[in-house]
C-alpha positions as CSV (number, residue, x, y, z in Angstrom):
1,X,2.0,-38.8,38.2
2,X,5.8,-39.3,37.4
3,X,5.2,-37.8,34.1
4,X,4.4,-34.3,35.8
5,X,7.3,-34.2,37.8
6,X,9.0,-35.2,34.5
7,X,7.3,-32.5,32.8
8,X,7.6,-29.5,35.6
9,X,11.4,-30.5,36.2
10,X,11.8,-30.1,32.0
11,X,9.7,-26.5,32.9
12,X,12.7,-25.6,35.0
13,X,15.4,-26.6,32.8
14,X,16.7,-29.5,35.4
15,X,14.9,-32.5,33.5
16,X,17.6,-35.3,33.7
17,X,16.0,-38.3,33.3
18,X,15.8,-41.1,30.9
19,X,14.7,-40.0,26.8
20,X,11.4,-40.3,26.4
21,X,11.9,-43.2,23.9
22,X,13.5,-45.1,26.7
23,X,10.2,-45.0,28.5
24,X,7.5,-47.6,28.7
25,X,4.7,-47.3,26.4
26,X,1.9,-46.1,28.6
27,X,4.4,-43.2,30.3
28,X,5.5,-42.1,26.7
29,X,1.3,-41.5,26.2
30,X,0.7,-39.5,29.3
31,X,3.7,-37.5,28.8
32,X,2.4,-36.9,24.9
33,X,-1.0,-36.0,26.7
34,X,0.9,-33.5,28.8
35,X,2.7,-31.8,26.1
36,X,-0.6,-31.7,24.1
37,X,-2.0,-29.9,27.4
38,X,1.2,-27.2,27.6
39,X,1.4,-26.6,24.1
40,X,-2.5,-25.4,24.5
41,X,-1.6,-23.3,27.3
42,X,1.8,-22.2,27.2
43,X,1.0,-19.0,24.5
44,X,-1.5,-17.6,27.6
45,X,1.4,-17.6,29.8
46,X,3.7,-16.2,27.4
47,X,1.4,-13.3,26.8
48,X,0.4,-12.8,30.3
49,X,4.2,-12.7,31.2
50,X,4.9,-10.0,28.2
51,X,6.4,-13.4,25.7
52,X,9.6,-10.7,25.2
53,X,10.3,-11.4,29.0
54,X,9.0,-15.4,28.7
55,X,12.5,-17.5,28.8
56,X,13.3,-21.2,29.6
57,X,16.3,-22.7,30.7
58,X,16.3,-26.0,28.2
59,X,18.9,-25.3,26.1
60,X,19.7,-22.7,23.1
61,X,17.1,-24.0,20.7
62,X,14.2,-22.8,22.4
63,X,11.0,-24.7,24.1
64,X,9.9,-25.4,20.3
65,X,13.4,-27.3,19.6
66,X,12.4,-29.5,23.2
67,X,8.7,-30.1,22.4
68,X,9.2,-31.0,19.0
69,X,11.6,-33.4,19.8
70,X,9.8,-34.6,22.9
71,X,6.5,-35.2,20.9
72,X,8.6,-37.3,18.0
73,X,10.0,-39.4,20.6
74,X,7.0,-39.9,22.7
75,X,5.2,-41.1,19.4
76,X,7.0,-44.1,18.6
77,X,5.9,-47.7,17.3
78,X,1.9,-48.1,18.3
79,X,1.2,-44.4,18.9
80,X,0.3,-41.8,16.0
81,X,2.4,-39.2,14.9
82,X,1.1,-35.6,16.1
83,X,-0.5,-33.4,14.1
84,X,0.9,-30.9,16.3
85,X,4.4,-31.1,15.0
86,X,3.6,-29.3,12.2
87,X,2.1,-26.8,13.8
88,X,5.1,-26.5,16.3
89,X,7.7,-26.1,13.7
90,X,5.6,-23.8,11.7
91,X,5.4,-21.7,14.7
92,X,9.0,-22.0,15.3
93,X,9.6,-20.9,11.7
94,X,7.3,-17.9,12.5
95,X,8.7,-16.9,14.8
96,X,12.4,-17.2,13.9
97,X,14.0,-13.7,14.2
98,X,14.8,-12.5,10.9
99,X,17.5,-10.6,10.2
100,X,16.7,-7.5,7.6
101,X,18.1,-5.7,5.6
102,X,21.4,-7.8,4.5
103,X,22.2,-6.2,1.8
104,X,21.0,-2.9,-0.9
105,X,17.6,-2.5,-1.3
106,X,16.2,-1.8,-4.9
107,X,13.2,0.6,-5.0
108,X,11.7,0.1,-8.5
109,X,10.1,3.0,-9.9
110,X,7.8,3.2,-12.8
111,X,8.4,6.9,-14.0
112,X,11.3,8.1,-16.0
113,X,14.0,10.4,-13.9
114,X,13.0,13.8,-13.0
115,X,9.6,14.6,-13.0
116,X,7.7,14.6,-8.9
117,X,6.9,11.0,-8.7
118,X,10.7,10.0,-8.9
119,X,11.8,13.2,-6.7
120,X,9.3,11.8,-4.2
121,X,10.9,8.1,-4.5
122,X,14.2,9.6,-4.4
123,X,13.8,11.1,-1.2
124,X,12.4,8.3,0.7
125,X,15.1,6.5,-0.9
126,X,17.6,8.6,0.9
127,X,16.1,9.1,4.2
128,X,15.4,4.8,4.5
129,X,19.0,4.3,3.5
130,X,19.7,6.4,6.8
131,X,17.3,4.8,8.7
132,X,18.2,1.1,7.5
133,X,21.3,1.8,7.4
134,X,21.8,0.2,4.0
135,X,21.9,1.7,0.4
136,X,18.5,2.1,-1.4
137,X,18.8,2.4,-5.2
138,X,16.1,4.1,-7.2
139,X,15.4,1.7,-10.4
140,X,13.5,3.6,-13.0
141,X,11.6,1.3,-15.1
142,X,9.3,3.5,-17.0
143,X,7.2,1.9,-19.8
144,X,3.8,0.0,-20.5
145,X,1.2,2.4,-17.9
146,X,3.6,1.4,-14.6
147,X,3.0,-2.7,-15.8
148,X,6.9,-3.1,-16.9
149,X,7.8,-2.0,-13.0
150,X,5.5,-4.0,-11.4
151,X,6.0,-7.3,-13.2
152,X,9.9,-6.7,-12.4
153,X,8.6,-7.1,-8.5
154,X,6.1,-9.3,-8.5
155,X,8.1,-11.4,-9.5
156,X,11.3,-11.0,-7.0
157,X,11.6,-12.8,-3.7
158,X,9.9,-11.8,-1.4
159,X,12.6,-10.9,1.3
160,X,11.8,-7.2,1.4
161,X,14.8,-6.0,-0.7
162,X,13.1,-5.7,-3.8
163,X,10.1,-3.0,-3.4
164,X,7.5,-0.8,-5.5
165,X,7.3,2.9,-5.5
166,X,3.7,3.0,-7.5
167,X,0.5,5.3,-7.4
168,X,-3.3,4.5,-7.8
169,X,-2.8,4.1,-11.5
170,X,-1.9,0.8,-10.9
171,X,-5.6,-0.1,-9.8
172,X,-7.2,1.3,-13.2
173,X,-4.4,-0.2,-15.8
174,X,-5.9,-3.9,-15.5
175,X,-9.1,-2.4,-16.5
176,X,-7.5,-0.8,-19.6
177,X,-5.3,-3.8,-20.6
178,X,-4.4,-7.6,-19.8
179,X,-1.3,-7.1,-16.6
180,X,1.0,-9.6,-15.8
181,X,0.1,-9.9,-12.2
182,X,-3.4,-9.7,-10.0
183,X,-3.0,-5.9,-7.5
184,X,-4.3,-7.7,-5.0
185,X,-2.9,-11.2,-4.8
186,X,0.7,-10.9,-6.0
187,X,2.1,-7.7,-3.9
188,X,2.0,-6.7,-0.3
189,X,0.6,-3.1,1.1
190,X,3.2,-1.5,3.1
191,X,2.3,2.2,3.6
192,X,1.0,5.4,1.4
193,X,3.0,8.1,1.7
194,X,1.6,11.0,0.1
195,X,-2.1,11.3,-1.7
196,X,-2.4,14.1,-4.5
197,X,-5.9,15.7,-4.1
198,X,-7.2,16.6,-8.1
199,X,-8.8,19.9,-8.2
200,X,-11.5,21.0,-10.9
201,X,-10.4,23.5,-12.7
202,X,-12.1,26.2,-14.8
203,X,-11.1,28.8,-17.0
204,X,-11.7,31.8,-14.8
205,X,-13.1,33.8,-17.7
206,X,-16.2,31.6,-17.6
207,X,-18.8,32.9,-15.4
208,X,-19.1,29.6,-12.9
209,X,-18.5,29.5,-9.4
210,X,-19.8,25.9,-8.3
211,X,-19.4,22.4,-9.7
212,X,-23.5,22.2,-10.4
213,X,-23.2,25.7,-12.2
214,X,-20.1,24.4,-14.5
215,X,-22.0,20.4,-15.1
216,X,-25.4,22.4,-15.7
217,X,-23.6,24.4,-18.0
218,X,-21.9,22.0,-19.8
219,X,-25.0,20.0,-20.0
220,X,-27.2,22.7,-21.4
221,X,-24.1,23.2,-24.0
222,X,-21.4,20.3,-24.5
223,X,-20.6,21.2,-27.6
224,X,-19.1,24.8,-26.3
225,X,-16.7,23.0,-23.5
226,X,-14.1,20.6,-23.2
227,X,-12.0,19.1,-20.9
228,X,-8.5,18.2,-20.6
229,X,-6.4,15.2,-19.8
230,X,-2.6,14.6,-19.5
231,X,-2.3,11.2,-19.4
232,X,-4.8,8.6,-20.6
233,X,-6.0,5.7,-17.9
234,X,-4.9,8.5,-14.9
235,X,-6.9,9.1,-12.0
236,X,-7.5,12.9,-13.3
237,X,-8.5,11.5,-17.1
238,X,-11.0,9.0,-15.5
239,X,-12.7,11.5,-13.3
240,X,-13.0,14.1,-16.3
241,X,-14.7,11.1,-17.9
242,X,-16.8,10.5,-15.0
243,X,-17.9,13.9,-14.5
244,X,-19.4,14.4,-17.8
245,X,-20.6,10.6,-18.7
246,X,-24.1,11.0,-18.3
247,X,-24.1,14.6,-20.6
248,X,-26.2,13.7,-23.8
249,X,-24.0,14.1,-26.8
250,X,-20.7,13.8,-24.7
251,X,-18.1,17.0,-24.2
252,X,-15.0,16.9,-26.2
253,X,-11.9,15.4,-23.9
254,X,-8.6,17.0,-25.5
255,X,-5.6,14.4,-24.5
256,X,-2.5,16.8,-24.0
257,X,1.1,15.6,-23.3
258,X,1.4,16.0,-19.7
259,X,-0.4,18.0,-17.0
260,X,1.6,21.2,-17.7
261,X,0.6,21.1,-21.2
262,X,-2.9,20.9,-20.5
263,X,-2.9,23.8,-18.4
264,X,-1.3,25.9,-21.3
265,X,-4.3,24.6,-23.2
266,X,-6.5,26.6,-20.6
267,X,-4.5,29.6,-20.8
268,X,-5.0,29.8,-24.5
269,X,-8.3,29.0,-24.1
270,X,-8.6,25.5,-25.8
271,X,-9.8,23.6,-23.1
272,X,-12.4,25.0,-20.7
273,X,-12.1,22.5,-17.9
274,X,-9.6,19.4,-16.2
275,X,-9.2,17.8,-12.7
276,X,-5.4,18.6,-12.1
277,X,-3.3,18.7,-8.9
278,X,-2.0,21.7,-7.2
279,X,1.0,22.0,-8.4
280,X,0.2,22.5,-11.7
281,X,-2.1,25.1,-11.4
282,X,-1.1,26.9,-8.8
283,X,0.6,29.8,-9.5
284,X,-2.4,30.8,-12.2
285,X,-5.0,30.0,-10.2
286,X,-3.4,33.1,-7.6
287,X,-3.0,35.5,-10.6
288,X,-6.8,34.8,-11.1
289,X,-6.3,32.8,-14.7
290,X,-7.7,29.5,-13.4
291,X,-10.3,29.2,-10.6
292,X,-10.8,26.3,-8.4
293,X,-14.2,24.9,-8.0
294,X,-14.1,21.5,-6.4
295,X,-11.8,18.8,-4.7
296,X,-11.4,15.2,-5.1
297,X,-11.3,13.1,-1.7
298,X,-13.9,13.1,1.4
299,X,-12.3,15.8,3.2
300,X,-11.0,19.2,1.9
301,X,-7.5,19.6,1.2
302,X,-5.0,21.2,3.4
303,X,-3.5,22.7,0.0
304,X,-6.8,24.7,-0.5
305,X,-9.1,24.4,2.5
306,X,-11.3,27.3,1.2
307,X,-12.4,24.6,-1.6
308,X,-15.4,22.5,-0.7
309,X,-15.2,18.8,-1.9
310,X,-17.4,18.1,-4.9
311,X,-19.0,15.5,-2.5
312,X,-19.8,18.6,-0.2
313,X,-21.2,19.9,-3.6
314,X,-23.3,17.4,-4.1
315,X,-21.1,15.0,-6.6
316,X,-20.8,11.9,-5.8
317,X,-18.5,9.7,-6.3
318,X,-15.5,11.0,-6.7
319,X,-13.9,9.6,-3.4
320,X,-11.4,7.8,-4.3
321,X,-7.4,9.2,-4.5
322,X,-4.7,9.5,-6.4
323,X,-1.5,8.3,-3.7
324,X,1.8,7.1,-4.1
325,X,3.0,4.1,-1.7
326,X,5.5,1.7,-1.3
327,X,4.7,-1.8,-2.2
328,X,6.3,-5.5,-1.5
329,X,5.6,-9.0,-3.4
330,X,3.2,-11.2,-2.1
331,X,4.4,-13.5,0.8
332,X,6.9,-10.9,2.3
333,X,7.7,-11.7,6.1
334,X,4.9,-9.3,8.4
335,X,7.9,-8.9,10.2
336,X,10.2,-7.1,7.6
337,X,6.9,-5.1,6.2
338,X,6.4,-3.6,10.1
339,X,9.6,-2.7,9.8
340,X,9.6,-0.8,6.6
341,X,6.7,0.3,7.6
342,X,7.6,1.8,10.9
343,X,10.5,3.5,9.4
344,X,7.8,5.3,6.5
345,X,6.2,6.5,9.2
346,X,9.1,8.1,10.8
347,X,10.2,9.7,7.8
348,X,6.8,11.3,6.6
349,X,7.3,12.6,10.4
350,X,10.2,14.6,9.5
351,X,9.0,18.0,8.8
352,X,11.9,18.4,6.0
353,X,9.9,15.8,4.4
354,X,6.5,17.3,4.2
355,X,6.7,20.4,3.6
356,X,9.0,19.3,0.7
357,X,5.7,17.3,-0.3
358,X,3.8,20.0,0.0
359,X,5.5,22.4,-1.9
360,X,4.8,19.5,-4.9
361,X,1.4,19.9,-4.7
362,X,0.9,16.4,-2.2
363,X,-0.5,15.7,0.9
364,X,1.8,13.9,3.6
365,X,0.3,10.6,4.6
366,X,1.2,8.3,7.3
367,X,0.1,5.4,6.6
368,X,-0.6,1.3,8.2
369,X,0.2,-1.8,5.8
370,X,-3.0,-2.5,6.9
371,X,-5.1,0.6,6.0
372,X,-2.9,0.8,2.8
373,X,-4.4,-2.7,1.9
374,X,-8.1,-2.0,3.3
375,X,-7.9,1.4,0.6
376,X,-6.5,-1.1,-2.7
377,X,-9.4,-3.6,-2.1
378,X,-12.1,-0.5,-2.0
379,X,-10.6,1.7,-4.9
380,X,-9.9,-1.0,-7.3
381,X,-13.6,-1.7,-7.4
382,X,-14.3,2.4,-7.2
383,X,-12.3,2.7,-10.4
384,X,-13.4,-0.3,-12.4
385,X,-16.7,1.2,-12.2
386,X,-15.9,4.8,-13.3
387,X,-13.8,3.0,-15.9
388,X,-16.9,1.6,-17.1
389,X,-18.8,4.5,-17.8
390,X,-15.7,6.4,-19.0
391,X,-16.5,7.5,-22.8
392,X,-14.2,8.0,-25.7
393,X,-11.4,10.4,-26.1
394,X,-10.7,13.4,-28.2
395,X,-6.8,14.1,-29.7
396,X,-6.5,18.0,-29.5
């Protein structure tokens, strides 16, 4: 059993003897055999000893250096070539610490400057620049439904310096028109940071108090209401859509420019209706202009807990959210995306942070790359299927 004293003296880092290529052919097998053994085992012994704390003494490269090596050697003329050796240097490769970030990192943002969606990038932009402790630069790239931005990082390397400031729109444009790229195959999840709960919204001269009172309503009437929309293919037009697709006849949708502008629709008295955040609606809704009937989401909204879900109403299907997160291209290292991650989630800890959030109308979110990714693959299919039954639009 010389080729276990061999192997156990290489364990210990005092292995002096001859190269394994120097050995006779039947020693160079049952060595191979051993390694084959180890390399099955080693990993429970790394984990039982905490792996951080697991160390050998054979030199700077690391046991996967030794046993890649070993293994080539041990193969030569008349015995195969492992199979193993792949997986070796894959694993060393894996494992490799990588060193992030090296340079600025560019946080591409979809939405023209100003506006909350680029405030909201802009200050996560400032507080991971802290926390990286290397610049992050905001690059609007407005244009095209959010398609123009996300092409420009779907296509960068994946090294974790090029990243996506985006929001659920991004899961109903490829139902509206062809996209460059697949949501799901050609970006990586990192973290939500904020979700923006859609009220419905009445005109509070209208006499209903409950979301069955206002569809019953509408239903017994289309022609007398309308709702509003302030940006085609957004969460809040799609769920207007929704809300009234099964209504015979259909209710007029009147497209305004922007969410404000729809609410000054209400006030005149234009439009009866819209799902809108609370930012927007706010301030009339406590003068007693607008009333609040129902929220988006399966759980009520910090923002206005007094207002049941519509689900709670008995609507359903109006579960899914309207978020903004932070995205990476495909193939980005899980290392680098737990780390950007990690630091997310400390910063939508700060309390400067969400009650900045809050005071825009969001909801703070800390959020997994993994729960992030389990969300995309359930909403995409949520709003493909609204989208379906979405009807046409009316220009005011």
């Amino acid at each position: 059993m010389s080729e276990v004293r061999i192997f156990l003296r290489l364990w210990r880092g005092k292995a002096t003897l001859l190269h394994p290529a120097a050995m006779p052919v039947r020693s160079r097998f049952a060595l191979h055999v051993w390694l084959r053994l180890f390399m099955a085992i080693a990993p429970v012994f790394c984990t039982l000893r905490q792996r951080a704390s697991c160390r050998l003494a054979i030199g700077p490269r690391g046991l996967a250096f030794c046993i890649a090596s070993l293994l080539s050697a041990a193969s030569g003329p008349g015995l195969a070539r492992p199979a193993v050796l792949q997986a070796v240097a894959a694993q060393a490769a894996f494992n490799r610490p990588i060193s992030f970030p090296v340079r600025p990192i560019r946080l591409v943002v979809p939405f023209p400057a100003g506006g909350v969606p680029d405030a909201v990038a802009r200050l996560l932009a400032e507080r991971l620049a802290v926390r990286l402790g290397v610049p992050v630069d905001v690059d609007n790239r407005p244009g095209a439904g959010g398609t123009t931005a996300g092409d420009v990082v779907a296509k960068a390397n994946s090294d974790g310096h090029t990243l996506l400031f985006h929001q659920a729109n991004m899961l109903i444009q490829p139902g509206l028109e062809p996209v460059p790229y697949d949501v799901v195959r050609d970006f990586t999840p990192v973290a939500r940071v904020a979700t923006m709960p859609l009220f419905l919204v009445i005109d509070a001269r209208l006499p209903m108090r409950t979301p069955q009172q206002w569809l019953t309503a509408v239903k017994s009437s289309p022609a007398s209401y309308s709702y509003g929309s302030g940006q085609a293919g957004s969460p809040a037009h799609l769920y207007a859509e929704y809300a009234v697709h099964d209504v015979p006849n259909g209710v007029p949708l009147v497209t305004a420019k922007g969410e404000g502008a729809v609410v000054q629709e209400m006030l005149a008295g234009r439009v009866s209706a819209c799902f809108c955040s609370f930012a927007a609606v706010q301030a009339h809704v406590r003068s007693g202009n607008l009333r609040l009937l129902g929220v988006t989401g399966v759980a009520r909204s910090q923002l206005a807990p007094t207002v049941p879900t519509l689900q709670e109403s008995g609507l359903d299907g109006y579960g899914a959210t309207a978020w903004f997160g932070v995205i990476a291209p495909a193939r980005t290292p899980h290392a680098i995306v737990a780390r950007l991650a990690s630091e997310l989630d400390s910063v939508m800890g700060e309390r400067e942070v969400r009650d900045r959030l809050l005071a825009a109308g969001l909801t703070p979110l800390r959020d997994s790359p993994e729960a992030f990714a389990t969300a995309i693959r359930a909403e995409s299919i949520q709003w493909q299927v609204i989208l379906r039954q979405a009807s046409g639009q009316t220009e005011p």
